[in-house]
C-alpha positions in Angstrom: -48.1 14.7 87.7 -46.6 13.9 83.7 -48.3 11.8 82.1 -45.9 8.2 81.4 -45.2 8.1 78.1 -45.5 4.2 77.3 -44.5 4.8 73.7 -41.0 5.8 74.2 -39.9 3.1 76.3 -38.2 1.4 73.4 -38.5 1.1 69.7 -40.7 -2.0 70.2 -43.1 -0.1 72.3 -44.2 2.1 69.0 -45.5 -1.0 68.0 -48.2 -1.5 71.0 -51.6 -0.4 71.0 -53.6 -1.1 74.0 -53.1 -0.4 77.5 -55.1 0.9 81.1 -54.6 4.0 82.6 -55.7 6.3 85.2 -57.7 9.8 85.0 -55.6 12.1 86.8 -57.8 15.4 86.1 -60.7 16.5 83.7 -61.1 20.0 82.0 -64.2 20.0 79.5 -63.8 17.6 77.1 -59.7 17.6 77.7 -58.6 14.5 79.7 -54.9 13.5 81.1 -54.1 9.9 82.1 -51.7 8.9 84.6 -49.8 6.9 81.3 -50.4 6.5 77.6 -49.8 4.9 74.3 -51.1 7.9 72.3 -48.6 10.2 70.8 -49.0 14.4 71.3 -48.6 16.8 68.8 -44.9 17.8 68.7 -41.3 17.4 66.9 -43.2 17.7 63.9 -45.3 14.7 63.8 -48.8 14.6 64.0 -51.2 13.3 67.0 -52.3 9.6 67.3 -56.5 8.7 67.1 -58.0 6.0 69.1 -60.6 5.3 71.4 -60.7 5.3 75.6 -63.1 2.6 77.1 -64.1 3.8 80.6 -66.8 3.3 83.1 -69.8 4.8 80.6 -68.7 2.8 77.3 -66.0 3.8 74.5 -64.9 7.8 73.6 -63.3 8.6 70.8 -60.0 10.2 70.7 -59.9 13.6 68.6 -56.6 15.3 69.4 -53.7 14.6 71.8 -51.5 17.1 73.2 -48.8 18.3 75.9 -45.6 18.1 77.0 -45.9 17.1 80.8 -49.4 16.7 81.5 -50.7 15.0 78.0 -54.5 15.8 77.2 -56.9 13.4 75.5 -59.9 15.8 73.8 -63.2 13.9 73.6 -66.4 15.2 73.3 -67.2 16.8 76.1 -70.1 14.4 77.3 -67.4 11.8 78.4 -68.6 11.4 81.7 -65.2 10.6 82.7 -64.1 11.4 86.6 -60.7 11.8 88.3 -59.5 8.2 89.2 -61.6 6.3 86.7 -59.8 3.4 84.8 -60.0 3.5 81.4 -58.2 1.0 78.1 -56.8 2.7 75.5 -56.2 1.5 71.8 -54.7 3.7 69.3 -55.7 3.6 65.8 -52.5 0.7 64.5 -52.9 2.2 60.8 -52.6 6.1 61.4 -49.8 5.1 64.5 -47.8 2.8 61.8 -48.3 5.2 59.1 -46.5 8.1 61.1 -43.9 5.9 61.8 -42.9 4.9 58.4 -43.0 8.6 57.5 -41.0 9.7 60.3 -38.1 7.0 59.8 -38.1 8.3 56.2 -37.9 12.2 57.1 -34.6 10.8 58.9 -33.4 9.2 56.0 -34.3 12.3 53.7 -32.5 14.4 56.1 -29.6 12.3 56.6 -28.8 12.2 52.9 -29.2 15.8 52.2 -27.1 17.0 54.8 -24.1 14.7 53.0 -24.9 15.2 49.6 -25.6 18.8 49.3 -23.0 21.0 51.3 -24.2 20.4 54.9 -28.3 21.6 53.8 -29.8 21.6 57.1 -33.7 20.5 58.3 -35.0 23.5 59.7 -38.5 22.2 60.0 -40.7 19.3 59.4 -44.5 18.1 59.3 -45.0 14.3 59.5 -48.6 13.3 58.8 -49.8 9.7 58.1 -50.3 9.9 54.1 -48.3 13.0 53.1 -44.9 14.4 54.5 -42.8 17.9 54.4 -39.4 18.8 55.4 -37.7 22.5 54.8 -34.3 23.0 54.1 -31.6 25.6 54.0 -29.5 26.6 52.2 -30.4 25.1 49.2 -31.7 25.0 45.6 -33.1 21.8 44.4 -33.1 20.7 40.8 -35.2 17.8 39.7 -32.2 16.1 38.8 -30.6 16.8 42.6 -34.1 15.4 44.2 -34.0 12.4 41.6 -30.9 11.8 43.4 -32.4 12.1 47.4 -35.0 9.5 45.8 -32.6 7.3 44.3 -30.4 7.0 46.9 -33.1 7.1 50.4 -34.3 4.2 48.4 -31.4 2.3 48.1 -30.9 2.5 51.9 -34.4 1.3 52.5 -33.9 -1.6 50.1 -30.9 -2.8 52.7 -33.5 -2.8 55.5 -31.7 -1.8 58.5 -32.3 -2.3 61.8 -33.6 1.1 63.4 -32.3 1.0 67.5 -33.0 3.6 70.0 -31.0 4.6 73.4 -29.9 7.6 75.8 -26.9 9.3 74.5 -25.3 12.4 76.8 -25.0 15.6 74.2 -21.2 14.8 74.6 -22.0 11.3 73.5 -24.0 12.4 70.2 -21.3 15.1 69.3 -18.7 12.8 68.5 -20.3 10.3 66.4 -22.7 13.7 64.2 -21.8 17.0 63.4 -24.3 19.1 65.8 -25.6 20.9 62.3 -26.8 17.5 61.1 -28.5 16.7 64.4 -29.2 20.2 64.9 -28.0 19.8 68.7 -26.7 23.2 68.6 -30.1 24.3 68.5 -31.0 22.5 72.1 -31.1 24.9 75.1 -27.8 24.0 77.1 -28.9 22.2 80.2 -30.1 19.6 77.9 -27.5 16.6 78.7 -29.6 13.7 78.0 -32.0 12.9 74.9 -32.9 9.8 73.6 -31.3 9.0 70.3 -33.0 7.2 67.2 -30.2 5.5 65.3 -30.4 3.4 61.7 -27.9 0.6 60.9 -24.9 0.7 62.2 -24.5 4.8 62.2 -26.2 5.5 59.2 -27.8 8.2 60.7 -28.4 9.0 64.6 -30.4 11.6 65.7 -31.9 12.9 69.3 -35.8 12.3 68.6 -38.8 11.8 70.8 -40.9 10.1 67.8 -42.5 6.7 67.0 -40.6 4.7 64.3 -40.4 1.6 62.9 -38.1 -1.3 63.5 -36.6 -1.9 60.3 -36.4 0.2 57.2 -37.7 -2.4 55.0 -41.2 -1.1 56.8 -41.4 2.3 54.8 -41.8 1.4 51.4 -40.1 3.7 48.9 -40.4 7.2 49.0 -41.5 9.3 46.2 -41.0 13.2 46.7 -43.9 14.7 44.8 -43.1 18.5 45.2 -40.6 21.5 46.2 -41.8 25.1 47.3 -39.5 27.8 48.2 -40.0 29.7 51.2 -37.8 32.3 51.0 -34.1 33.4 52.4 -32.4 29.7 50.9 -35.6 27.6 52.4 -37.0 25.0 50.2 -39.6 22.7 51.6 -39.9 19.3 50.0 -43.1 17.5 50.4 -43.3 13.5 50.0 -45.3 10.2 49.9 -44.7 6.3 50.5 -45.6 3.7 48.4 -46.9 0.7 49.7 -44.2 -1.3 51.9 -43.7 -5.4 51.3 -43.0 -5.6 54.7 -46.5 -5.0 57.0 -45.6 -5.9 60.7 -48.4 -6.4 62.8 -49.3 -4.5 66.4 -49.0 -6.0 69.3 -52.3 -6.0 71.3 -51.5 -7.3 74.4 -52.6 -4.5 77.1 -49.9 -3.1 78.8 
């Protein structure tokens, strides 16, 4: 049975971090709930840490990861059985943190794509205090990333609202090229995906990440490095200052 993903049930649900669940099988130290608030590995971000609180006292969290089935790693003297409830809580700081840096790799994206001759993200690595996105084709000068800086800052600055819905492929198409959103990319029988949009089409892209509500959130981005990786790549790595806006989690258990 998949695991319910509790986190993608709306913008606002990035934002929870405690909730009950259901063992649904045991491997070793590898666990799968019948729902959960913890992020897997994938789409280039990095796992959520936390803790599960079950029937022998409270297990840390070490990895997360899965696509259907999603499997909590703990140390493998858990104790935990099929069909024991358990409360989760995510670690708020590393969760928020993850979701500040992926908004921003949209808003990196976003602008290079317009500014620079259609430079596409062909792969990304969002962790909580450092960030990296590739591009291609392209060259940067440190005049041409003082620019990305300049102007993904700007767009923070105007804090705008970040929304989330299901689009059709059809749907995203005709409001993004399909280079930008790389939807060209996603196998065929994909019809629907669930869209991360900022402002009012600033940028839209299919995503199955955490993010924040408003772009105010982020703080200002600071690229502090480029690397070339060969055949027109460059990878671009970043940081985030300190936002002035710090929204608080919502604890109540879901």
């Amino acid at each position: 049975m998949a695991t319910e993903r509790l986190y993608l049930k709306s913008i606002e649900s990035g934002y929870f971090t405690d909730f009950n669940a259901t063992v649904t099988s045991v491997d070793g130290g590898k666990v799968s709930l019948d729902r959960t608030l913890f992020y897997p590995l994938g789409g280039g971000q990095n796992w959520d840490l936390g803790t599960l609180d079950g029937p022998n006292g409270k297990l840390s969290v070490h990895e997360v990861r899965g696509r259907e089935d999603i499997l909590h790693t703990l140390d493998t003297d858990h104790q935990l059985e099929v069909g024991d409830e358990v409360k989760g809580s995510i670690d708020w700081q590393r969760r928020h943190a993850h979701m500040r840096m992926h908004t921003a790799q949209h808003l990196v994206s976003g602008v290079v794509y317009e500014a620079f001759n259609g430079a596409r993200t062909v792969g990304n690595q969002i962790h909580d205090n450092r960030s990296r996105i590739d591009f291609n084709p392209i060259s940067f000068t440190e005049e041409m990333l003082e620019d990305v800086t300049q102007q993904v800052n700007i767009i923070i600055d105007a804090d705008h609202k970040v929304t989330d819905s299901t689009m059709t492929r059809e749907e995203v198409n005709a409001e993004m090229p399909p280079e930008r959103t790389n939807m060209d990319l996603l196998p065929s029988f994909v019809q629907e995906l669930r869209v991360v949009k900022i402002g009012d089409n600033l940028d839209l892209c299919p995503c199955a990440g955490t993010h924040v509500q408003q772009l105010g959130e982020i703080g200002h981005i600071e690229i502090t490095g480029k690397k070339s990786k060969g055949k027109g790549t460059q990878r671009i790595t970043y940081e985030l200052q300190i936002p002035d806006i710090t929204p608080h989690p919502i604890r109540e258990r879901i």
